[in-house]
N, C-alpha and C positions, 0 to 999 in steps of 0.2 A: 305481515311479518315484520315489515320495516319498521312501522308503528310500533309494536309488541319493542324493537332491539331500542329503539330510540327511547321508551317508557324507560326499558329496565334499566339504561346508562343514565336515567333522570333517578331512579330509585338509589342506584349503586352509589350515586355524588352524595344524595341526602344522608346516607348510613354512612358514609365517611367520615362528613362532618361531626352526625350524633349517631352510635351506633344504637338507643336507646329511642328512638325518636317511633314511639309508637306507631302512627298513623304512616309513615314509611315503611313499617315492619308489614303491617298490615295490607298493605299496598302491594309491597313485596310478594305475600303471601296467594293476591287473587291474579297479579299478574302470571305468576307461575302456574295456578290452578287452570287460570285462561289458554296460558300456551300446552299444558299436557294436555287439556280437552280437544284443542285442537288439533295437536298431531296425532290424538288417537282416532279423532274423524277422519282425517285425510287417510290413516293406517287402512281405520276398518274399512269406508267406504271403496267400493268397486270402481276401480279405474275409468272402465270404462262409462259407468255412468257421471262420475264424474267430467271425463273428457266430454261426453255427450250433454253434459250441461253450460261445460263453459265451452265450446263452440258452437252452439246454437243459439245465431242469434239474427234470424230472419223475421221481417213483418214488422211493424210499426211499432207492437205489445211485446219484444223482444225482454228479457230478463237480462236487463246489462250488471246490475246489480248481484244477484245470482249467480252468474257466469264469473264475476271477479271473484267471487266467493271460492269456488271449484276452482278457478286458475289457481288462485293461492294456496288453496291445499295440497294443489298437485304439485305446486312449488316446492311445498315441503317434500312431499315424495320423491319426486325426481331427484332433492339431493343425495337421496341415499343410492349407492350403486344397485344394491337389488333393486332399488322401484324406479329408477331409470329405465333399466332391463325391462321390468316389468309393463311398464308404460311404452316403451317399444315394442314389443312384442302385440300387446294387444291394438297398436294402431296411432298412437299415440300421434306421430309426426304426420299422419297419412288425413289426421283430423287437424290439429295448429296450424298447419303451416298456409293448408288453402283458408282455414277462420283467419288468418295473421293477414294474408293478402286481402282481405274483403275488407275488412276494418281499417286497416293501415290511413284512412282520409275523411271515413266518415265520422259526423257532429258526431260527438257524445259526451259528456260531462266525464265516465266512465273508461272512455277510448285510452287514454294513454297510458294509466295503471294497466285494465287489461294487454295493449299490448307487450308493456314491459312484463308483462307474469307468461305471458306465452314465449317472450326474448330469454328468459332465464329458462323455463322449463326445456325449450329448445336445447340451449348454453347445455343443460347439465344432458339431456341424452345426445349428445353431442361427443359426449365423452365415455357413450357406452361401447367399448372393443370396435368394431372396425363395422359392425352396423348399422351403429348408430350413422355418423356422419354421412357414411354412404348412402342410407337413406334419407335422411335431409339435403344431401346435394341430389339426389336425383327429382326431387322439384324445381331446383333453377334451371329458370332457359331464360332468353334474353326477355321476353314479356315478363317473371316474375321477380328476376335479380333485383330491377328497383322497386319493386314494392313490398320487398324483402329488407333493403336497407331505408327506404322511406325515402321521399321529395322533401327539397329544401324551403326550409323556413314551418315546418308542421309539425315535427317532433323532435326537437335536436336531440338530446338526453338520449331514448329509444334509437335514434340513429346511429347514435358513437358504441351504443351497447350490440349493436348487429352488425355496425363494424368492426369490432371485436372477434363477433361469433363468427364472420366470411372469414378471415383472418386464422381464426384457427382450423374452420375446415378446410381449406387452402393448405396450410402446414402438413394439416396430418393427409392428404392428399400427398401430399412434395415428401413424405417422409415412406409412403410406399411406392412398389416395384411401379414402371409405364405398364405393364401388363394386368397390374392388379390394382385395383378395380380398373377397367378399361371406360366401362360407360359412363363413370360419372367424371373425368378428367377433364372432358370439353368444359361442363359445367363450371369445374374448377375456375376455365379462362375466364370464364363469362364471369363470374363473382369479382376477379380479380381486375375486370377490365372495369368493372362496377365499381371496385373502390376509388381506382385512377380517378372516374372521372367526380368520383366526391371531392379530390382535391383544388376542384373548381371554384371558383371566386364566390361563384354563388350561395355558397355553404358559409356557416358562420362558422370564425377564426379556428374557434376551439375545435371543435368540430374536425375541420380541415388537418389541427395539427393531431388531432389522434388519430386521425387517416392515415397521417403520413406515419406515426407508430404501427398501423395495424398493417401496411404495406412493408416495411424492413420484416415485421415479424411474418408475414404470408410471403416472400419472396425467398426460398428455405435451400435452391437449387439453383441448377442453370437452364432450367427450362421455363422457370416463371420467370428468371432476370431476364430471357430470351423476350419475353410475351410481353411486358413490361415495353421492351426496348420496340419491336416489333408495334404496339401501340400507336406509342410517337411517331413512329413513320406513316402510319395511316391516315395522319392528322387529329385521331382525338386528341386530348389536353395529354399534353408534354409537360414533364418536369421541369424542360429548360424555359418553359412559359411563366416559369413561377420565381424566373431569378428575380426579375422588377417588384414582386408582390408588394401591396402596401404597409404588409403585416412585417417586422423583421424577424419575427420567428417563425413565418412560412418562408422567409428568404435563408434566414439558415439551415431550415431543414433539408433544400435540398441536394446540397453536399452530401448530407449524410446519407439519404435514399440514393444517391448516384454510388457512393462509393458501396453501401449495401449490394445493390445491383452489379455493378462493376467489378469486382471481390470476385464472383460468382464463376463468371466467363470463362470457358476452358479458351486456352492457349490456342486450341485452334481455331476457334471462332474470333479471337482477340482484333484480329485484322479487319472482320465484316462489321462487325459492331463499332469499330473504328473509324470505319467509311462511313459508318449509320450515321454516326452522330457528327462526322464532318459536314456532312450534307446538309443535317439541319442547322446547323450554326452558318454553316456557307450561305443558305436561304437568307437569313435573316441582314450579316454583314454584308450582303450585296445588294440588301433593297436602296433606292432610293431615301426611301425616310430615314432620315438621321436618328429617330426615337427607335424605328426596330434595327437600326444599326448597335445602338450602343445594347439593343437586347440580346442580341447576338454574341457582345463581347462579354455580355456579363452571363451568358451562359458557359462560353471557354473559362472564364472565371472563375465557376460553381465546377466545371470539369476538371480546372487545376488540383481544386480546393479537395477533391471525390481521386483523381488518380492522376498522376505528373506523366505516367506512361500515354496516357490518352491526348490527355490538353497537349503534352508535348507534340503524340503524333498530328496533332491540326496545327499549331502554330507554326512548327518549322516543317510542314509542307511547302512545298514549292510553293513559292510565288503569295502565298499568303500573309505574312508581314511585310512583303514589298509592295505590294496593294497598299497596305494602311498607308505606309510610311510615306509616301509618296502624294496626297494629297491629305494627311490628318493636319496641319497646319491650317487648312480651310473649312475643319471642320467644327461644328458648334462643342462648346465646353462638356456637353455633357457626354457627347462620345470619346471627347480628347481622355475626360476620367474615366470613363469606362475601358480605357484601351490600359489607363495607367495603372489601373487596378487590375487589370487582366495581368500585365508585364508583374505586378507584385506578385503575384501567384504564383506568377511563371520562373521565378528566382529559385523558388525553392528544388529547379530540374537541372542540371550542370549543361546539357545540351542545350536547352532553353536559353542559359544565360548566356554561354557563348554566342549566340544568335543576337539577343539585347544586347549584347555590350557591341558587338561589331555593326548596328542594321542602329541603334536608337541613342548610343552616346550622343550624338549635337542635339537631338529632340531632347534628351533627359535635360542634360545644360541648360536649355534655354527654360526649360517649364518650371529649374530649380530657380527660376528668378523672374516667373512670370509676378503679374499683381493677383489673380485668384489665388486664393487663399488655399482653397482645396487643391486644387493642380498645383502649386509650388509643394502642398507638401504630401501628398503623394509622389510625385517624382523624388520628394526626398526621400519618402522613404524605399522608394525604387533603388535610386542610387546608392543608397545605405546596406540595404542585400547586396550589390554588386559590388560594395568594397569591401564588407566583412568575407563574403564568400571566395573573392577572389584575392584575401590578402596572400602576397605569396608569389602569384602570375609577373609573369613576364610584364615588364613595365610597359605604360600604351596600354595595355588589355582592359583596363579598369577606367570606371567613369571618376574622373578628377572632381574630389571634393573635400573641402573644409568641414572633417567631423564637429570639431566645438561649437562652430556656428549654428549646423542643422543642427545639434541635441539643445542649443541655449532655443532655438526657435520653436522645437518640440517640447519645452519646458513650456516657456510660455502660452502655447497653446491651451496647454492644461491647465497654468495658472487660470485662464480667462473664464470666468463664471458663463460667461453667455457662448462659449464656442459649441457648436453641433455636437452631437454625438460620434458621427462620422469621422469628425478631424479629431476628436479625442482620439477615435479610435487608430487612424493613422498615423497619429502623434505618439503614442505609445508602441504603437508596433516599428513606429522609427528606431525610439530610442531603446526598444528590445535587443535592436541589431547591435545599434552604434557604442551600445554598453561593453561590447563584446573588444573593443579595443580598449589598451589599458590606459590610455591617456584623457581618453572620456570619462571610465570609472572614476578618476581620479579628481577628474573637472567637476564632475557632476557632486560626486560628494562632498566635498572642500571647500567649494564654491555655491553651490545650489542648495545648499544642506536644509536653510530654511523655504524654499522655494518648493522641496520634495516635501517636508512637515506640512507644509499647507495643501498640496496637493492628496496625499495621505487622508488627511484630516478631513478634506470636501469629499472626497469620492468613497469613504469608507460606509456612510448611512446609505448610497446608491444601490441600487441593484440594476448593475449594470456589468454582466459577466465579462464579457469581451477585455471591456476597461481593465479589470480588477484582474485576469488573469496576462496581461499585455504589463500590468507594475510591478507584477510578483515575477515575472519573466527575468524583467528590469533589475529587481531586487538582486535576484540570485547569481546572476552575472557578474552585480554590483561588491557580493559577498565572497564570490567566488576562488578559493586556494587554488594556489597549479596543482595541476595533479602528479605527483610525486611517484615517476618511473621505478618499476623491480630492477632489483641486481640483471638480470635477465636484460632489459632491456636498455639500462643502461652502458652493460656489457656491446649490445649489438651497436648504438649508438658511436659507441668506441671506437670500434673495429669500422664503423662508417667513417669517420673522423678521420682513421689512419687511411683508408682507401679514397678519401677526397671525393667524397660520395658527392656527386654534385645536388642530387635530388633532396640531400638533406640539409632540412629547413634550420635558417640561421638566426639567432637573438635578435629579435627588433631591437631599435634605438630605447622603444619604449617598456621592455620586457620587464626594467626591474622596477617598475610599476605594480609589477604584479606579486615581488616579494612575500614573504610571510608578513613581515613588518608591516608592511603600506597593507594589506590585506587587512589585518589584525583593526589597525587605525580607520578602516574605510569600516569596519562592520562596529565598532565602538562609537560612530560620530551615526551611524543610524540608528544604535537602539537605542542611546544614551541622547543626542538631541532630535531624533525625526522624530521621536513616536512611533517607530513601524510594526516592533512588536504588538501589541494594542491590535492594530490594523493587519497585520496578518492574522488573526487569529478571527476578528471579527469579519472577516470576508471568508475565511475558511470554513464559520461556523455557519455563515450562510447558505454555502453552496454545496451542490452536492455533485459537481464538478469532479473527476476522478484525477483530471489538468491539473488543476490547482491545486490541488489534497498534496498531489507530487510535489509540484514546483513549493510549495509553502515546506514539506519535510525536507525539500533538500536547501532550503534556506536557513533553517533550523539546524541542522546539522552544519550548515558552514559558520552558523553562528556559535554554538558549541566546541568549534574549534579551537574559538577564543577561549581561554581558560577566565580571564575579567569578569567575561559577561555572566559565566554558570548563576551566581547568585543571583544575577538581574536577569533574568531567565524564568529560573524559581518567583520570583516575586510577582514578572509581571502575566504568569501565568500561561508559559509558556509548554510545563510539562502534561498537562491534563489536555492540552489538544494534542501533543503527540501522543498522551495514551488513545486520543479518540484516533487518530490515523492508524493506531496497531491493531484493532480488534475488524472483526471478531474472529478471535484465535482464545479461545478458553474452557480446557478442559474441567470438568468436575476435581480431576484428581488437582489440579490446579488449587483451587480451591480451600483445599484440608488447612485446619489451622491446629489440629493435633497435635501435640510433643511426642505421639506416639505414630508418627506419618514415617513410612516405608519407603525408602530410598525408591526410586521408579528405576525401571529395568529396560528402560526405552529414551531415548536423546530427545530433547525438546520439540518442541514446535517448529517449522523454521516459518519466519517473517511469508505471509501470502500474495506479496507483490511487492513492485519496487516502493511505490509508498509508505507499507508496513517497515520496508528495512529500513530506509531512510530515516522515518522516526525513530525505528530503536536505537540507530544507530547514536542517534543525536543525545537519547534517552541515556544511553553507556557512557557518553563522553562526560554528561552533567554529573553522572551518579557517581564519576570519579573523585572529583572533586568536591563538592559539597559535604557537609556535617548533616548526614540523612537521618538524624534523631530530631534537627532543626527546619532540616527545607523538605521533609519529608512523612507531611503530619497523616493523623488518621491510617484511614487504607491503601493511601498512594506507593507506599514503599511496597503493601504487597503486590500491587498492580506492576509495578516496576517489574516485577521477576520474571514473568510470563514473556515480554518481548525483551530483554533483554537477554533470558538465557537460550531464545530463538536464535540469536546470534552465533552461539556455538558451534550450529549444524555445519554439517559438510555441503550444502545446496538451501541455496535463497529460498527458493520457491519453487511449488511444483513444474507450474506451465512454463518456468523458462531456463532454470536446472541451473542454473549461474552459479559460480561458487563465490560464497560471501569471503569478501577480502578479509586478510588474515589480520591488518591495522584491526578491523572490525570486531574480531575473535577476539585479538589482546587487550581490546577496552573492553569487551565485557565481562570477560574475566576480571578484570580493575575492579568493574563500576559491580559485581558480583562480590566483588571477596568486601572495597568497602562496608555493602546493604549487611552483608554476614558478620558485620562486627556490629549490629545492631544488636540490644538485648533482648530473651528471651520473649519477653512481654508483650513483642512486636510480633513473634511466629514468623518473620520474615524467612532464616532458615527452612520452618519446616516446610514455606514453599518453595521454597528453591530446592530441598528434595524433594518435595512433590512433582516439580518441574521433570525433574532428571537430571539437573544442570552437576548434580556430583558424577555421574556417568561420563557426561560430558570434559569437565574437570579429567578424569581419570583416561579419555582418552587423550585428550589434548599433552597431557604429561610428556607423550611422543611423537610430539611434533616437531621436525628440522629446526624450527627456528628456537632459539637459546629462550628470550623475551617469553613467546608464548607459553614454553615449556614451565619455567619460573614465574606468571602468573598463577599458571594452573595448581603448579603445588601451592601457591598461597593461597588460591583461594580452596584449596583442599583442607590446609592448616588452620583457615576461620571458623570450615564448618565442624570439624571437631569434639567442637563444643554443643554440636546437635545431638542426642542419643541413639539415633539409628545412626547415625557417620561413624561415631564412636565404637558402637558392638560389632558394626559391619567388617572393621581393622582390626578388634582385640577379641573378640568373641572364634573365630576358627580354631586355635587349638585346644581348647575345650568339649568346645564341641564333637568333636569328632571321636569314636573311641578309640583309633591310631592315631594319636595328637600328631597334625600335619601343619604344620608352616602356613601362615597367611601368604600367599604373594602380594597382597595390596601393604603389608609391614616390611615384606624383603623390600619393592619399590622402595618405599620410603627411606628405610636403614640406608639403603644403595646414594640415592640421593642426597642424604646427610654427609655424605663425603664427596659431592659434586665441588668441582673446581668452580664454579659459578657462587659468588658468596649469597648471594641472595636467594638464591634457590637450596644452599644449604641450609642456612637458616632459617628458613621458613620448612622444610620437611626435618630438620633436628628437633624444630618448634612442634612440629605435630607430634613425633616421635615422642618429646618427652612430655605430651598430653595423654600420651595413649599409654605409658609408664606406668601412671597412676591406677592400672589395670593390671592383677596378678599376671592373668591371662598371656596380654601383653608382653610381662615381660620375661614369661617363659618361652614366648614365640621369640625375641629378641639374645635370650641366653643359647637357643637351639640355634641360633643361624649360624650357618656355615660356611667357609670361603670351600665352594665346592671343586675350585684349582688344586687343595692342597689335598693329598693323600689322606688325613684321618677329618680332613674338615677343618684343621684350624692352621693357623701361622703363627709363625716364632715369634717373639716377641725380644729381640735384640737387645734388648736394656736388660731386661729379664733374666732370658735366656730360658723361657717359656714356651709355650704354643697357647694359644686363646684362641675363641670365637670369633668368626670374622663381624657379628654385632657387637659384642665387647669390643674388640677392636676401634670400632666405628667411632665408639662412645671416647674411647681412653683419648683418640686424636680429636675430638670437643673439648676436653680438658688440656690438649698440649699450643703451646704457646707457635703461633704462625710466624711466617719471618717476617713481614711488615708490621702487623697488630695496626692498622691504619684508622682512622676514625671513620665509622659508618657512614654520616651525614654529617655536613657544617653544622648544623644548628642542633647538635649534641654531642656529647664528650663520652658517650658510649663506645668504644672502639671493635671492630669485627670481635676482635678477642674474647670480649668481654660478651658480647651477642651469645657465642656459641659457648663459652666458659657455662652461663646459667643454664644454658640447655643441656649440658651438659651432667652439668651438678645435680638438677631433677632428675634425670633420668638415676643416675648414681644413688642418691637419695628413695629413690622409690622402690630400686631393686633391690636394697638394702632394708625397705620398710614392708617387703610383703608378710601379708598377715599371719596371723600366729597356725592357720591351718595349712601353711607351705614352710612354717618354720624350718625343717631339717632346708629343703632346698634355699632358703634363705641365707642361711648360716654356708652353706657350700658356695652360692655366689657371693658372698662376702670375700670368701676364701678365693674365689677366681676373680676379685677384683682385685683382690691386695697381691694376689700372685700377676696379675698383670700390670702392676707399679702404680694402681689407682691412689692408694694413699700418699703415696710421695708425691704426684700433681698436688694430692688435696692441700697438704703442707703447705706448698709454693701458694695456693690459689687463695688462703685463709690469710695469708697476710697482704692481697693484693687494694691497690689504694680507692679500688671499687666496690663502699660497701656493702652492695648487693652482692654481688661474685665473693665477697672475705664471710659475709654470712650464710651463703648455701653453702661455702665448702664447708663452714664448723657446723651445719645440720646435716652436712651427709656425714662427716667425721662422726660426729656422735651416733648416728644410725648405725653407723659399720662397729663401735664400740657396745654399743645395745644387744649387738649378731656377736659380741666374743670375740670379734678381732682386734687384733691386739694395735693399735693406731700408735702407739708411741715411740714405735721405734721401727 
């Protein structure tokens, strides 16, 4: 069957290229005849005789051939859930699994495909309900376990594939009752103890590292983490044997299987497991040899690195760092690093550090100024965790050091083409810390600028994860805003202030380092001379790192901040990887690029982790600013709408319920209402009602905050001009055959008289779009001030009563006490904003069509009884001749209606 999938993806390329290419067609045509021939064999033929063919294969004259035959058909079968069932029932595992043991070592040209076809047929009734697996572990015991997963060096390939399969019956064991099934759980250990010891040296690499995959995913509870742990104290192969490995991806891995395991531990076992694993690390730092010495630390190491609660309960045990410390001066270099890379671990614990800083400041001192290269800078970057983390502490507490120096010597580090991998790697994770003060940020940038470009530049074609997330670290620190306190908290800070709160923390010397300004300038001199963008992008495309996806979005977004950068942003391609960090979040209804697309009835998406937000976030801030008809070609604008109007929601994301910051909400309403001044042609609109983001819009209208409230109507006021926005506001009293009032029109009319000018402006603006609709503005003549006894208010100049939407409309046309200019950079004044909005709306009510004529001619008559024509007078001669021409077009409208405008 593999052959058959590997053909047809050779056919599938050829008819790509020419979809004409006869002898391809043709090919096409017997490869498929070939594959339905043979799944109707495998269909028709009798299970059992086929099982009875491919496991027998006794005597010299054996049918190896034949027997692959039958495997593979039965391959086909077992994927279907009935013929799995089927294949169980009749015997199926009760025949593989003792053929799978015989064969497992002997010569055969044939041997290693058949096993792999009886490893899959297994794999798939493995996954038949709860008898399958059952039956399949009831053949391991410790004589068959490894001849189940195969001896090293004979079949790798087949051995990672039935490491796999113990793996998952392991699981789905750990995912039923201890009661049920009772007999096959021993079994279970025995598979599990079998995998452990594949993590043996003896196994090749690869191998090894999908052992240690198929071990996190079989480890499901805390009865196998127990068994696991339980293991190592027997003396089989222990995890913490594998800190040293020669491999650094069997050295990384495992942190990750300790902290899998570790996770696990019920609280009250916490303690025993505790002593477990001090024991064995105490064996090892206590031998004699200086080489199982330093294996010892670099297992505390791998325990740091897996749980701070654990590593902490061994290191500040009694007497156990007073051991080291008290003869490691005598000791060979490579335990000295082994201890100093233990203490780097151990930084990341507040009790830990306490300990280091009081038991190892004169060691740290002196090793920051040894001649190794590696020990000087490890201990620097020791001492760089204990000044970041304890900035703050009681003076004395902390290890005295000259940051500028260790970051200028961690630079150069990395400049150095021939340095280890090793010290890159501690060289970076120095200056991850030491970024973290702002007088470094500052050195580093200003100073180092082309020193960071060249560094960028060499390690960006590497693959070399550690590194690459260890600069982006660097970066972010590098880019990083203060974060900017709620009234809340600024409030409480107050009240600290006045009460002489001793515990609250005071401006460093160097705090206004960290300015908006100096910020601004520190992330302008790295995209603009380092290159970083480029290299963010291209280490982010590499990896599929969930670390770095993060730390890259939230440097993006600090970068964003900058309003400078948006274009050079756009340019250097920075938007199409934060669209890659948002997905995948996209619905069908998403999608619609119809002018006929249905307002959605449901609120957007929200962002599916903090990486998704961070990128939209960043995505909102650019989309404000930009000319998105120019930086915003092809599909990308509609892509934009999907995580941008995610932002609206009331909660980040599912798994962690956070409520997305409100800064967050009001730029995406920004970065929203500008995509919606995009033209038709683009559909961008109609995916933003696709979205739901006009829902959104319409709840947001009543939010506390003024800002958010008056993005919201504008970006209400852009979509307007969408035709489901439009019916959905003007289309209710019509519809109905008791004509009833929109409330989404009362809002609006309401709003048009908000003390906030920008927020009235932009809902008069809607208002007098939705004018241009009969509809409309009979829902607009119905409104009523529902305070007043018959519905309406006197009108004082008059000496009237009108509608309280008339109303609304007549104070757009009256003259405000300031009349103040808009914006510097136009000579439009408020006045004159709301005057033309005004004038339309007046103009329109006055132009409905000749089948509401009688009602037309009447609000003619309630306009000019509410003193509309005397504004219009004044507004016809004002020296804005937009505002002197709508008022002589509404004047003439109301002349058209029979009113009499001349006097």
């Amino acid at each position: 069957m593999e052959q058959y999938d590997e053909a047809l993806k050779d056919i599938k390329v050829a008819l790509t290229i020419d979809r004409q290419y006869r002898p391809a067609v043709d090919a096409m045509r017997e490869l498929l005849e070939t594959i339905t021939k043979n799944k109707k064999l495998a269909t028709d033929a009798s299970p059992t005789a086929l099982l009875r063919t491919a496991t027998t294969l006794e005597g010299e004259d054996a049918d190896w051939r034949g027997a692959l035959d039958a495997a593979e058909k039965l391959v086909v079968l077992s994927a279907d859930a009935d013929g799995s069932e089927r294949l169980l029932k009749e015997g199926g595992v009760d025949l593989l699994l003792p053929a799978l043991f015989a064969i497992r070592t002997k010569p055969n040209d044939h041997r290693s495909k058949l096993v792999a076809a009886y490893l899959k047929i297994i794999a798939n009734i493995s996954h038949t309900g709860e008898g399958g697996f059952v039956r399949i572990l009831s053949f391991i015991s410790k004589d068959t376990a490894e001849a189940f997963l195969g001896e090293p060096g004979v079949d790798a390939p087949n051995d990672t594939l039935a490491i796999d399969i113990a793996s998952t019956l392991i699981l789905k064991v750990g995912a039923t009752l201890e009661s049920e099934p009772p007999n096959i759980r021993p079994n279970a250990h025995i598979l599990l103890d079998a995998i452990v010891r594949h993590l043996d040296p003896r196994w090749p690499v690869d191998h090894r590292a999908a052992t240690f995959g198929a071990l996190i995913k079989a480890v499901s509870n805390e009865e196998f983490a127990l068994a696991v742990i339980n293991n190592t104290a027997k003396g089989n192969t222990s995890l913490f044997s594998l800190v040293s490995d020669p491999d650094e991806r069997i050295r990384n891995l495992v942190p990750v299987a300790l902290a899998r395991i570790l996770e696990l531990i019920a609280e009250t076992n916490q303690k025993a497991v505790q002593e477990a694993c001090r024991q064995e690390i105490v064996k090892r730092v206590d031998s004699d040899s200086a080489q199982t010495k330093a294996l010892g630390l670099q297992a505390l190491n791998a325990l740091f690195q897996a749980s701070f609660v654990y590593g902490s309960s061994i290191l500040c045990h009694p007497g156990f760092l007073d051991s080291f410390m008290d003869t490691i001066d005598f000791e060979p270099a490579e335990t000295q690093l082994a201890l100093l890379e233990t203490l780097s671990a151990a930084c990341a614990d507040k009790e830990s550090r306490t300990l280091i800083v009081g038991r190892c400041s004169g060691y740290l001192q002196k090793m920051t100024r040894t001649k190794d290269a590696r020990l000087s800078a490890t201990a620097n970057v020791v001492a760089s965790k204990l000044a970041t983390a304890s900035r703050g502490a009681q003076a004395g507490q902390v290890v005295e050091m000259d940051s500028i120096p260790s970051a200028d010597s961690f630079i150069a580090t990395l400049e150095d083409t021939t340095s280890p991998r090793d010290q890159d790697t501690r060289a970076v994770e120095g200056l991850a810390y030491l970024t973290i003060e702002p007088r470094v940020k500052e050195h580093v940038v200003t100073t180092k600028g082309s020193s960071l470009k060249g560094i960028l530049t060499r390690t960006q074609s590497q693959d070399f994860r550690a590194l690459h997330y260890g600069l982006a670290t660097m970066i972010a620190n590098l880019t990083a805003f203060r974060q900017k306190a709620t009234e809340e908290e600024e409030q409480v800070r107050k009240l600290r202030r006045m009460a002489k709160d001793a515990s609250l923390a005071k401006p460093g010397p160097d705090e206004a380092l960290n300015d908006e300004d100096r910020v601004r300038r520190r992330c302008e001199i790295l995209v603009l001379q380092c290159a970083m963008v480029p290299w963010l992008i291209s280490v982010a495309r590499k990896s599929n790192s969930t670390g770095l996806r993060k730390v890259t979005a939230q440097i993006f977004c600090n970068l964003a901040t900058n309003r400078k950068l948006h274009n050079v942003l756009v340019q250097q391609g920075a938007v199409r990887i934060l669209l890659e960090f948002t997905r995948p979040i996209q619905s069908s209804a998403q999608s619609a690029g119809s002018s006929k697309t249905s307002p959605s009835t449901s609120l957007p998406t929200p962002p599916a982790d903090g990486t998704a937000f961070l990128a939209s976030h960043a995505l909102a801030k650019i989309a404000i600013t930009v000319n998105p008809h120019l930086a915003f070609k092809g599909q990308v604008a509609l892509e934009l709408v999907r995580p941008i109007a995610g932002l609206l929601c009331t909660s980040r994301a599912a798994q962690d319920n956070t409520n997305i910051p409100l800064l967050a909400q009001f730029e995406a309403l920004m970065a929203i209402t500008n995509l919606a001044s995009m033209d038709d042609t683009t559909h961008v609109r109609d995916r933003i009602v696709a979205a739901g983001a006009v829902k959104a819009f319409e709840s947001l209208i009543f939010d506390d905050n003024v800002m958010v409230r008056r993005a919201a109507v504008e970006a209400i006021c852009n979509m307007m001009f969408h035709p489901a926005v439009y019916e959905a506001y003007a289309d209710a009293f019509l519809a109905a055959k008791v004509p009833t009032l929109s409330n989404k029109l009362k809002l609006l009319v309401a709003l048009s008289d908000s003390e906030d000018f920008a927020t009235r402006r932009a809902a008069s603006g809607a208002v007098a779009i939705l004018s241009s609709s009969p509809n409309a503005c009979h829902q607009l003549m119905a409104l009523v001030d529902e305070n007043e006894p018959d519905g309406k208010k006197e009108d004082t100049k008059a000496g009237t009563r009108i509608p309280r939407g008339l109303e609304t409309v007549v104070r757009l046309l009256e003259p405000s006490p300031s009349g103040i200019v808009s914006s510097p950079n136009t000579s439009v004044s408020e006045d004159d904003e709301l005057h033309l909005r005004g004038l339309e709306i007046v103009k329109n009510l006055a132009n409905i069509d000749k089948a509401s004529q009688n009602q037309a001619s009447d609000y003619g008559k309630q306009l000019a009884a509410a003193g509309v024509i005397r504004l219009l007078k004044r507004l016809i001669s004002s020296q804005n001749e937009a505002v002197a021409q709508a008022a002589g077009d509404a004047l003439q409208a109301l002349a058209r209606r029979g009113i009499d405008v001349l006097h």
